[in-house]
TORSEDO-281670 format. One record per residue (C-alpha): residue number from 1; x, y, z. Coordinates in steps of 0.05 Angstrom, whole numbers, padded with zeros to 5 digits. Layout:
<nodes>
+-----+--------+--------+--------+
| num |     xx |     yy |     zz |
+-----+--------+--------+--------+
| NUM |      X |      Y |      Z |
...
+-----+--------+--------+--------+
</nodes>
This chain:
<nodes>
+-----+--------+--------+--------+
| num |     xx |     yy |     zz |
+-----+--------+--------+--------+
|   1 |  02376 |  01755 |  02881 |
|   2 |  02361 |  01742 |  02801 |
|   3 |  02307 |  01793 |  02796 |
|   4 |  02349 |  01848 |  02833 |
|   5 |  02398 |  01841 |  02791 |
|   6 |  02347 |  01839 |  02734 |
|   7 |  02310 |  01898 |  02749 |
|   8 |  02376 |  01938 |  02764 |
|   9 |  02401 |  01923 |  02695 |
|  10 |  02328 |  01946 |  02660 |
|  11 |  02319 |  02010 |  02707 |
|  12 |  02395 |  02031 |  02687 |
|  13 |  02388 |  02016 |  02609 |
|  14 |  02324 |  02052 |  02613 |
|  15 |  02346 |  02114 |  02640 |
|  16 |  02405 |  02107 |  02595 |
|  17 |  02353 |  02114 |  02537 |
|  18 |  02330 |  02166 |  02560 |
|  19 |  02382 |  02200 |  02567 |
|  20 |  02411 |  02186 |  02501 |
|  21 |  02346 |  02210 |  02462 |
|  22 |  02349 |  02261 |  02412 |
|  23 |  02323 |  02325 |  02433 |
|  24 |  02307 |  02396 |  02375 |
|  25 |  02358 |  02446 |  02376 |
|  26 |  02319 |  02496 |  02404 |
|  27 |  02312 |  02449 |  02478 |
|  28 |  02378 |  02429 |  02471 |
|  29 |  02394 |  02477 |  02526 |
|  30 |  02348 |  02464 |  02577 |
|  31 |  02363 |  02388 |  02560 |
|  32 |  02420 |  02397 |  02590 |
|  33 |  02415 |  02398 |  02665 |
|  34 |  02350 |  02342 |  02651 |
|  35 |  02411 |  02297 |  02622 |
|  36 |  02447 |  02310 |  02681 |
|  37 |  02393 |  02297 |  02722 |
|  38 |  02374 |  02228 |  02698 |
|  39 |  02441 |  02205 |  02698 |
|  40 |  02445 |  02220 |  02765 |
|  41 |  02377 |  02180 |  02768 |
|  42 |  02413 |  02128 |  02733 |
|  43 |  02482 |  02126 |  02776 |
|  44 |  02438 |  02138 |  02832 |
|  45 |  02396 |  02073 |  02817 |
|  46 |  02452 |  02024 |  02803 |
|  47 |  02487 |  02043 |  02873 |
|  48 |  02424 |  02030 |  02911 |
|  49 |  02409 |  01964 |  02871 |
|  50 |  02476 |  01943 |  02883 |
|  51 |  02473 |  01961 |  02959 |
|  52 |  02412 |  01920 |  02972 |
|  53 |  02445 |  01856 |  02928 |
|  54 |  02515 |  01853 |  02955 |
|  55 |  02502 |  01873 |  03027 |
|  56 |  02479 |  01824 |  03079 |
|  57 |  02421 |  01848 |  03108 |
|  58 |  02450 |  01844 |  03177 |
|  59 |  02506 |  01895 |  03161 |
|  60 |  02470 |  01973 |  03169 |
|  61 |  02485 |  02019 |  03112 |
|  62 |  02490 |  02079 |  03163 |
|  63 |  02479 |  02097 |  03235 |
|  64 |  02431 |  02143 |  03256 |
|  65 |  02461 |  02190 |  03303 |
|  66 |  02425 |  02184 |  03380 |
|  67 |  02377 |  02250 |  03393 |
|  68 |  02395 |  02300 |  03453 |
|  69 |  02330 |  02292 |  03485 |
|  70 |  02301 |  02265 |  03545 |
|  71 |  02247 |  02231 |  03515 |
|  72 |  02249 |  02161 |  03486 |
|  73 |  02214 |  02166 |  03420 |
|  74 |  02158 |  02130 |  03383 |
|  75 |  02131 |  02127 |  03309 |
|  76 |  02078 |  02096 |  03259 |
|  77 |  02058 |  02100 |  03188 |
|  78 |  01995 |  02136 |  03171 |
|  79 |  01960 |  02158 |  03112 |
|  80 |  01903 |  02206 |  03096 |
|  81 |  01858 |  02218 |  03029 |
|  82 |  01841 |  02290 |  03015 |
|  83 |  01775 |  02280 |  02983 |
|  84 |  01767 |  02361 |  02971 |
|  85 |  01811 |  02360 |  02910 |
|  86 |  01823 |  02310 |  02852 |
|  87 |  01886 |  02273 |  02841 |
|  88 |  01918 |  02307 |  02782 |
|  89 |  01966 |  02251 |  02764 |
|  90 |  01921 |  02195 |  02751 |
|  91 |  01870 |  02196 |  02705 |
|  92 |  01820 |  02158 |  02743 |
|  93 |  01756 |  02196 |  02754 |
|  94 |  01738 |  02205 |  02830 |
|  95 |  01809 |  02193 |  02855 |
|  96 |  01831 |  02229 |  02908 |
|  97 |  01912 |  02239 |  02934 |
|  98 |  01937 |  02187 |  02981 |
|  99 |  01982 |  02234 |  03033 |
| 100 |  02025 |  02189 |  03065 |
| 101 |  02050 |  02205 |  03135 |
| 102 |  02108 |  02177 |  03193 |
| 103 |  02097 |  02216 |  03256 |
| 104 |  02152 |  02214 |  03316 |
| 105 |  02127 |  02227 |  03381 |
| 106 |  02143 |  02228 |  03449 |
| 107 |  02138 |  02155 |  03486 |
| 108 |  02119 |  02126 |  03559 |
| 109 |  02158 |  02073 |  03550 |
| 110 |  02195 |  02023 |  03499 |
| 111 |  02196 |  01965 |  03522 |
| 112 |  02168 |  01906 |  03486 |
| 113 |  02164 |  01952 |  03421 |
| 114 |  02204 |  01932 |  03359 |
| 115 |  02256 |  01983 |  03335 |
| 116 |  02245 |  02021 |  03274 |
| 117 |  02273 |  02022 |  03207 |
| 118 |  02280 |  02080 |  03177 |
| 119 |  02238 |  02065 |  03113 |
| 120 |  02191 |  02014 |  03117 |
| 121 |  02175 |  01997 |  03046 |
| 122 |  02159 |  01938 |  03010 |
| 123 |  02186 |  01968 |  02948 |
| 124 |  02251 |  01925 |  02932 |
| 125 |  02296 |  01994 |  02917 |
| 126 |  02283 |  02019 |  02986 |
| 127 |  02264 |  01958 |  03026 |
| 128 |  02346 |  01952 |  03051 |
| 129 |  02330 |  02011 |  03090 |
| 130 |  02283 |  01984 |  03135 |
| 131 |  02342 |  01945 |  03156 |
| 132 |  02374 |  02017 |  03174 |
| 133 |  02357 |  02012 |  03254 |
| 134 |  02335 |  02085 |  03286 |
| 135 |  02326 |  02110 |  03352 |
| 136 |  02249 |  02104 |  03346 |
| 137 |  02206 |  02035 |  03361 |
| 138 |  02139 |  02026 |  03321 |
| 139 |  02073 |  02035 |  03358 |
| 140 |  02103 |  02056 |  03427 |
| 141 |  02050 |  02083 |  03474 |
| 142 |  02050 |  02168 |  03479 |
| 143 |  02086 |  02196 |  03536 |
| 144 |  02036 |  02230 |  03597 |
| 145 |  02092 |  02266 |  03623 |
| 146 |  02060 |  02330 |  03591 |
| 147 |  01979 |  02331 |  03576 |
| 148 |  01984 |  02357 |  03514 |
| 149 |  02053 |  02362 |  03462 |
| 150 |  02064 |  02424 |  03406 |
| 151 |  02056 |  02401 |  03337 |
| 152 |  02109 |  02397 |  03275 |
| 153 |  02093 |  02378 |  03203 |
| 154 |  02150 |  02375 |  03158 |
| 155 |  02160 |  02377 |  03088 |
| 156 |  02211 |  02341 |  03042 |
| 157 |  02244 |  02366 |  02984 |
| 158 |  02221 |  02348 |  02912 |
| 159 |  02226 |  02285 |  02893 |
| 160 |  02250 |  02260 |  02963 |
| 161 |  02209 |  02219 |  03021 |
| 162 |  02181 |  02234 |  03085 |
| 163 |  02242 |  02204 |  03120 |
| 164 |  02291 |  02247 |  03097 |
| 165 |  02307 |  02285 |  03158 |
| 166 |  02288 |  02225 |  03205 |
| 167 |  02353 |  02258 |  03244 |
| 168 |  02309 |  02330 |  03254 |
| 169 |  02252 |  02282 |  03266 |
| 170 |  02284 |  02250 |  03317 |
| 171 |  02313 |  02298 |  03355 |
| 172 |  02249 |  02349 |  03367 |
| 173 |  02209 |  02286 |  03388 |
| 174 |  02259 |  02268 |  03439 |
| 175 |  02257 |  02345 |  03460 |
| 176 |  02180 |  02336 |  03471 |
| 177 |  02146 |  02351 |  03400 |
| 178 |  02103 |  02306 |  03360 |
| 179 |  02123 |  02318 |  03291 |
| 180 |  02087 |  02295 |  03229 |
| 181 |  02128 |  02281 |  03159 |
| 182 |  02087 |  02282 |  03097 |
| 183 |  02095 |  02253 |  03026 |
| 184 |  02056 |  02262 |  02968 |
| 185 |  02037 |  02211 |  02920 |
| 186 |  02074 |  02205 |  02847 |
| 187 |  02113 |  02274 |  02865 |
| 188 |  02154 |  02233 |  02923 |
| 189 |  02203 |  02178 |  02904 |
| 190 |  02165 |  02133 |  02944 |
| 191 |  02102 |  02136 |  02985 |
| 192 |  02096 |  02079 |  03032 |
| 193 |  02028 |  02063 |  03064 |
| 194 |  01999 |  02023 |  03129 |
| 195 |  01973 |  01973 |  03093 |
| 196 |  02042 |  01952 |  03058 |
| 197 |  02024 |  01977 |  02993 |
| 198 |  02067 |  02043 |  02957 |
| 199 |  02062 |  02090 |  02903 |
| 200 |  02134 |  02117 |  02869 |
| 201 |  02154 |  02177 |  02832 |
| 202 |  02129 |  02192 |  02767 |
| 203 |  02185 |  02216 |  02740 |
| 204 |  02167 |  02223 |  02666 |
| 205 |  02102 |  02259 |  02696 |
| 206 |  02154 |  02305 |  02732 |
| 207 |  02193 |  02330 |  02674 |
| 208 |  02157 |  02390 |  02654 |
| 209 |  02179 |  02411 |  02734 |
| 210 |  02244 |  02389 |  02739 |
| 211 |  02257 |  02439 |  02676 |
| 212 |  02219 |  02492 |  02718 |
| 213 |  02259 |  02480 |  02778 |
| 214 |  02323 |  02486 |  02736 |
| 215 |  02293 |  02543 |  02709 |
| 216 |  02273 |  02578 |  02774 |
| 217 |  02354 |  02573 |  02794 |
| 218 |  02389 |  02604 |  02729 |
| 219 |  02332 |  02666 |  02741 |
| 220 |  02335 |  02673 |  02807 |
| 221 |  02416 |  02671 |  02805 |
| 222 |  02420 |  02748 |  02811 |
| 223 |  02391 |  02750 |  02880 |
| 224 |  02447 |  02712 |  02910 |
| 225 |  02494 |  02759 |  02946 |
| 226 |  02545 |  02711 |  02916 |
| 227 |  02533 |  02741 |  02846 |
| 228 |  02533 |  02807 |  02874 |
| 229 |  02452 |  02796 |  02889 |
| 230 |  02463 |  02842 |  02962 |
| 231 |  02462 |  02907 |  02910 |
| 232 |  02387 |  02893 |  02882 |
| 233 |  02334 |  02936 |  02919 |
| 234 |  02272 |  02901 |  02944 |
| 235 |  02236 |  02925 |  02882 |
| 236 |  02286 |  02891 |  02835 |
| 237 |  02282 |  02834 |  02875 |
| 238 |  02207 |  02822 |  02868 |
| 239 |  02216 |  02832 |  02795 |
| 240 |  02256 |  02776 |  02795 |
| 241 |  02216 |  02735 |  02834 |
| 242 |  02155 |  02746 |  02792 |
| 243 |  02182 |  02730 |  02736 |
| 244 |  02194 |  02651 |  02762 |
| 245 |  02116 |  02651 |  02775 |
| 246 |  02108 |  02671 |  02704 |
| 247 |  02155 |  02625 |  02670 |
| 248 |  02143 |  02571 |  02717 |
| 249 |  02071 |  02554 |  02721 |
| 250 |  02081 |  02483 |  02733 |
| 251 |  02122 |  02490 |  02794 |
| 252 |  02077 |  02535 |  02825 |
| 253 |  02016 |  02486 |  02818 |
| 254 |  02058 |  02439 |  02849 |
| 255 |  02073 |  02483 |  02908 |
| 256 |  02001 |  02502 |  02915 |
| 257 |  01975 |  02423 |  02912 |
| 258 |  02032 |  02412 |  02975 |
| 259 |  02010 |  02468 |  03016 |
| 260 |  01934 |  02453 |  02999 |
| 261 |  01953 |  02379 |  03030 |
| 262 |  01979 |  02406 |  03085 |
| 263 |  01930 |  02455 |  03110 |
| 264 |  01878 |  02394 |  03086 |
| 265 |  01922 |  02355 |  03140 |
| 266 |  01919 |  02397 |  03195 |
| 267 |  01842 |  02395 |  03192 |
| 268 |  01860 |  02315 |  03202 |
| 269 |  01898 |  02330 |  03264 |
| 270 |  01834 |  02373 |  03286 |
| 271 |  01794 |  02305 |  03274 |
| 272 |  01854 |  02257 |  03309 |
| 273 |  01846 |  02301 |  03374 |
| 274 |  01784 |  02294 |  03384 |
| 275 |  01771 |  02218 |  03375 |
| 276 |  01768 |  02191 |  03446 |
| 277 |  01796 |  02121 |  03417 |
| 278 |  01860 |  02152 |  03388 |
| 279 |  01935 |  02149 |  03401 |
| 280 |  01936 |  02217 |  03399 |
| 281 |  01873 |  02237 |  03432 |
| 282 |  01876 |  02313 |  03469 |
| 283 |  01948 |  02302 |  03470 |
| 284 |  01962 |  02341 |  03409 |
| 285 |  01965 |  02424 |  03432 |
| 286 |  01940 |  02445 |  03366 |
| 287 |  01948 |  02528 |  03385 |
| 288 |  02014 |  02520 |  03374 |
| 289 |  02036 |  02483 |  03309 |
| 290 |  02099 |  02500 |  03267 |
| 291 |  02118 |  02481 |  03199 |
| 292 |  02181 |  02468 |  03169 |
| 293 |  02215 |  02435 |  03110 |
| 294 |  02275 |  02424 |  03062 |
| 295 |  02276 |  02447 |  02993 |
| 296 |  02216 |  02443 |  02961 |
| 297 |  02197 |  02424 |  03032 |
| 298 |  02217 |  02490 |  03064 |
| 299 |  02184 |  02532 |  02999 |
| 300 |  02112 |  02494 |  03015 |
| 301 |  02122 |  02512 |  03089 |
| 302 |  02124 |  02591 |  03073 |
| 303 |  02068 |  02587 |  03026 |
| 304 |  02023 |  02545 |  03066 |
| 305 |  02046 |  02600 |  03128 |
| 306 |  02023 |  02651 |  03093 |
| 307 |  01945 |  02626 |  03081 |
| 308 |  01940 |  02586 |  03146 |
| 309 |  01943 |  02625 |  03213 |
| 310 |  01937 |  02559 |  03254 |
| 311 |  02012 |  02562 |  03242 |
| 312 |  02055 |  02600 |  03294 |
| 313 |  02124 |  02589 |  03267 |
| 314 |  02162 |  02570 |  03201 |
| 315 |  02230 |  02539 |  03180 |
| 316 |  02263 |  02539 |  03109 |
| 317 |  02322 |  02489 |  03100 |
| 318 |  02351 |  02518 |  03038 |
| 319 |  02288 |  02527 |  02995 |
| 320 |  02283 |  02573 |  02945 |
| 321 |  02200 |  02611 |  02976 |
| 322 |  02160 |  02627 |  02922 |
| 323 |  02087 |  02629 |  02915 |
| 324 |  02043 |  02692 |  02952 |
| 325 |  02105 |  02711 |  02996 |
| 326 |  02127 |  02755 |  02949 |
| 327 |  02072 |  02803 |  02966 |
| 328 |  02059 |  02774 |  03030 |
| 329 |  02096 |  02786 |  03087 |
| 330 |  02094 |  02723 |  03137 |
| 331 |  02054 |  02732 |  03202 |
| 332 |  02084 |  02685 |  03245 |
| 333 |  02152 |  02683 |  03251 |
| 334 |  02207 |  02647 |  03210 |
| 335 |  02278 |  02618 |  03203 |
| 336 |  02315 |  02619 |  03137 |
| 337 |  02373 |  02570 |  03124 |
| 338 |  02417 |  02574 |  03071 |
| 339 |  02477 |  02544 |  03041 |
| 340 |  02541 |  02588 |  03034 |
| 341 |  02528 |  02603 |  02958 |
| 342 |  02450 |  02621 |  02971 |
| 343 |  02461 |  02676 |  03011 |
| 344 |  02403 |  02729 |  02992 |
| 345 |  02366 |  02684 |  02944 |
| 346 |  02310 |  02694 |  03000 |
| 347 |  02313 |  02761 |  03025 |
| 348 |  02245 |  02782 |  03007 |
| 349 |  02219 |  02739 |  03051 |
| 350 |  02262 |  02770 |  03114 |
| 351 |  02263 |  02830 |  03100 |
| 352 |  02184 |  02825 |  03092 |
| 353 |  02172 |  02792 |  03151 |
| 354 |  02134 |  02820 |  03209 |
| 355 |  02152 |  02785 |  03266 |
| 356 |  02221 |  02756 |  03280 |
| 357 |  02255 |  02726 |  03231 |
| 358 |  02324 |  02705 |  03225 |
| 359 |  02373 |  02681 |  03165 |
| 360 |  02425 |  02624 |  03183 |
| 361 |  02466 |  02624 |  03121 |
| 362 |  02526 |  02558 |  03141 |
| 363 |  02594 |  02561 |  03112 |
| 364 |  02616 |  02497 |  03086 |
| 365 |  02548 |  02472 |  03071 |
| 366 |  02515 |  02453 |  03000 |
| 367 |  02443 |  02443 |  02983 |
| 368 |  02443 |  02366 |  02999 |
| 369 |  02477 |  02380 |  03077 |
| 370 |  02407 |  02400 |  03092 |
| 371 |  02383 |  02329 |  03104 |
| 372 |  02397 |  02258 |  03118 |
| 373 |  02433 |  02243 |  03046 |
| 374 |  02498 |  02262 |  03081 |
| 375 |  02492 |  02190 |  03129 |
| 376 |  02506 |  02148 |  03065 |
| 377 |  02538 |  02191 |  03019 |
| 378 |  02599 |  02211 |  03063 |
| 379 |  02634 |  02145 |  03044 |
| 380 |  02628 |  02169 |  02965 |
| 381 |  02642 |  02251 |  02984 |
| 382 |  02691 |  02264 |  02922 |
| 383 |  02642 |  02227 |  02869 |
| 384 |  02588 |  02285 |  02893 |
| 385 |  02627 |  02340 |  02885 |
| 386 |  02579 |  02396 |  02888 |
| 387 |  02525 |  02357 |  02923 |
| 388 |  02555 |  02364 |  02996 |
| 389 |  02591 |  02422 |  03017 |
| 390 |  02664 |  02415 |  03057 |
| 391 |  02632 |  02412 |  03131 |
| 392 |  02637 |  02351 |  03169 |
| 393 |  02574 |  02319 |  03167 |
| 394 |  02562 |  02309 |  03241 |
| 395 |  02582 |  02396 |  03256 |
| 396 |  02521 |  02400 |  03208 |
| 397 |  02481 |  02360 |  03246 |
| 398 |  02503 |  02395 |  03311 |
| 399 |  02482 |  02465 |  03278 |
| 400 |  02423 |  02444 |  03237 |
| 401 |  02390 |  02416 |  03310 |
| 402 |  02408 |  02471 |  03349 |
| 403 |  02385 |  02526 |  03309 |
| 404 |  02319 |  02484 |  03286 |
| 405 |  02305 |  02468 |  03367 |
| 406 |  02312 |  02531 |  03395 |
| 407 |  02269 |  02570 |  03343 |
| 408 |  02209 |  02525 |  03365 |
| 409 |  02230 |  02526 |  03439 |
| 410 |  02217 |  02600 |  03444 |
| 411 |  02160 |  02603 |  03389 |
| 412 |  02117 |  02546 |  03403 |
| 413 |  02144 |  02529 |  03481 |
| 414 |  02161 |  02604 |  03505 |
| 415 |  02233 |  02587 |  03521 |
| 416 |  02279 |  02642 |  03502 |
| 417 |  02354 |  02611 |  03484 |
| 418 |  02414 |  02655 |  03478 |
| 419 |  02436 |  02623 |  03408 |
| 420 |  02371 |  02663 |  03380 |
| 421 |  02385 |  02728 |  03426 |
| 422 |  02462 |  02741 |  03402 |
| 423 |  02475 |  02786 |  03352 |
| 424 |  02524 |  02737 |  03329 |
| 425 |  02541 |  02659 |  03329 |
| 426 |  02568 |  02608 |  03374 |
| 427 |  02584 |  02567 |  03314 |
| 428 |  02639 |  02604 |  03281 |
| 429 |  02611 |  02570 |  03201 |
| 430 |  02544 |  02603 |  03213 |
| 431 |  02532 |  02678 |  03191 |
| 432 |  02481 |  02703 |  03235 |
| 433 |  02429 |  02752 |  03227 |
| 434 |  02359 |  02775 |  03258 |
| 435 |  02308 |  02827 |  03254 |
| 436 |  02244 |  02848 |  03284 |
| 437 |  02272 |  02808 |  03364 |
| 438 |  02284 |  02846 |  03428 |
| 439 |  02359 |  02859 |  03405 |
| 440 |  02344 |  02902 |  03354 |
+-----+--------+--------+--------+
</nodes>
């Protein structure tokens, strides 16, 4: 336990230096929320260390909550180079980004497959999770129930991991999806790979864009009908909009890298189809792929559904869109979730769309209700004031799946549901809206 303790102690003190460096008066504002940031880093840090040193590994950390489906569920750990751009956060000439990538699929059977973690990592910080048992087994065999299943690819939020939303995950692949969770190397907190090995966040890379995202919110604060955003007309709103692609250039490489990995990965799943010798040969239906994602997540899945028309239908989990969607209304159609005090930060987007798109703005909710953080941070609730919202963690859950599994039923499976075809909710915390469906 010595070097746990050891590398707890350095990792803390250094972000503690960081924190306390001096910075010119004329940054000293924008400092501000960075400060806050890496102390979180820092807090953040210490309770995981101290997690994975004081608890037995045979004692979980949380409990995964069971899917809905009727499908048992399998997953593996895959990883893919896109060798038609250039890392950009190495300097090594002729290297080429490492996507990593945990698919969930739909299984034949389980038996004799070993359950799954929900990280597997051989980085010491996240390595406790592995002991975290999901409702998934490693390697299982594909299901032949159906010939061929519709395909998913998520997105997680900036500076998270590709398990984030292993709940979501879980609960479309027992429901007969096979979805596909990406991460990308240095700009995730940690990419883990088949072969054991991992690559973590560069944070000190990241800095320039953790400003910009920080940024982004304190311009884009006017659109929220919360600061009285509902008044702007679409015009204003653009303005506003255009003005984070000009002050944020950083940020909006970074979105385009994601999206160009993920339209880079779908060419892969082109590839995986058609090799005879595959788990996943011809049982991928590849006319009817959706996107989603949370955050950062959800802004790469609008951008990268606006150049790709392989894509049939997109979900946002409280991600502020940027990128070409300003001008571009999306083609296929798309889902917009937001927390209570978000509330018009994307209406551009809807009110642009031409298909069916619909807003799902949950009372109660904050920003970090939108994925899996809520499992272990319910025990500490009042020391993240701010971070998660008032709703009980599982109702979230409840509406999050719902909403998320019967947009793809009818868009990618044809199933019409009467949560989507209701001018209002069955879930009295959710404000409901649509445009552009048979109701209207």
């Amino acid at each position: 336990m010595f070097p746990a303790y050891l590398l707890m102690i350095i990792f803390f003190s250094t972000n503690l230096r960081a924190v306390l460096k001096p910075v010119s008066i004329e940054n000293i504002i924008s400092s501000k929320r960075l400060i806050a940031l890496r102390f979180a880093g820092a807090t953040f840090a210490l309770l995981f260390y101290s997690v994975a040193v004081f608890l037995p590994n045979n004692i979980p950390l949380f409990k995964v909550p069971e899917p809905t489906g009727t499908y048992k569920i399998g997953t593996k750990q895959l990883a893919f180079i896109n060798n038609t751009r250039e890392e950009t956060w190495t300097k090594e000439e002729g290297d080429f980004p490492n996507i990593s990538a945990r698919v969930w699929y739909p299984a034949k059977s389980v038996e004799d497959y070993k359950k799954a973690g929900y990280m597997k990592s051989s980085d010491i910080v996240f390595s406790y999770l592995n002991h975290v048992k999901t409702n998934s087994y490693w390697d299982a065999e594909i299901s032949d129930s159906e010939n061929r299943f519709p395909i998913l690819i998520f997105g997680h939020g900036g500076g998270g991991f590709n398990v984030q939303n292993t709940i979501q995950m879980e609960e479309l692949a027992s429901h007969g999806y096979i979805v596909f969770s990406l991460g990308h190397a240095y700009e995730s907190a940690v990419c883990n790979y088949p072969d054991g090995t991992y690559i973590k966040n560069s944070w000190e890379g990241m800095e320039p864009q953790i400003r910009e995202m920080n940024k982004a919110g304190r311009i884009t604060k006017v659109l929220r009908h919360y600061y009285e955003g509902d008044t702007l007309t679409l015009s204003e709103r653009k303005k506003v909009m255009r003005k984070v692609h000009s002050d944020c250039p950083v940020e909006l490489s970074s979105l385009r890298r994601w999206a160009a990995d993920t339209r880079f990965f779908m060419d892969e799943l082109e590839k995986m189809n058609k090799d005879k010798a595959g788990v996943f040969s011809r049982k991928m239906d590849l006319d009817k792929i959706g996107i989603f994602g949370m955050s950062f997540g959800g802004a790469t899945a609008i951008h990268t559904g606006i150049h790709d028309n392989r894509i049939k239908a997109v979900i946002d989990f409280d991600g502020y869109a940027f990128g070409d969607v300003i001008d571009e209304g999306l083609e296929a159609p798309v889902m917009l979730f937001s927390n209570q005090y978000a509330v018009g930060r994307d209406e551009v987007i809807y009110l642009q769309a031409q298909q069916e798109a619909y807003s799902v703005s949950i009372n109660g909710a904050r920003h970090a209700n939108f994925n899996d953080s809520y499992l272990w941070m319910k025990s500490f609730r009042p020391f993240f004031i701010g971070t998660l919202g008032t709703i009980e963690p599982e109702r979230m859950n409840t509406i999050l799946n719902s909403y998320t599994l019967s947009f793809f039923n009818k868009h990618l499976k044809g199933k019409d549901n009467l949560l989507l075809d209701s001018e209002t909710s069955e879930f009295p915390e959710v404000d409901f809206r649509s445009q552009n469906t048979d109701n209207q």
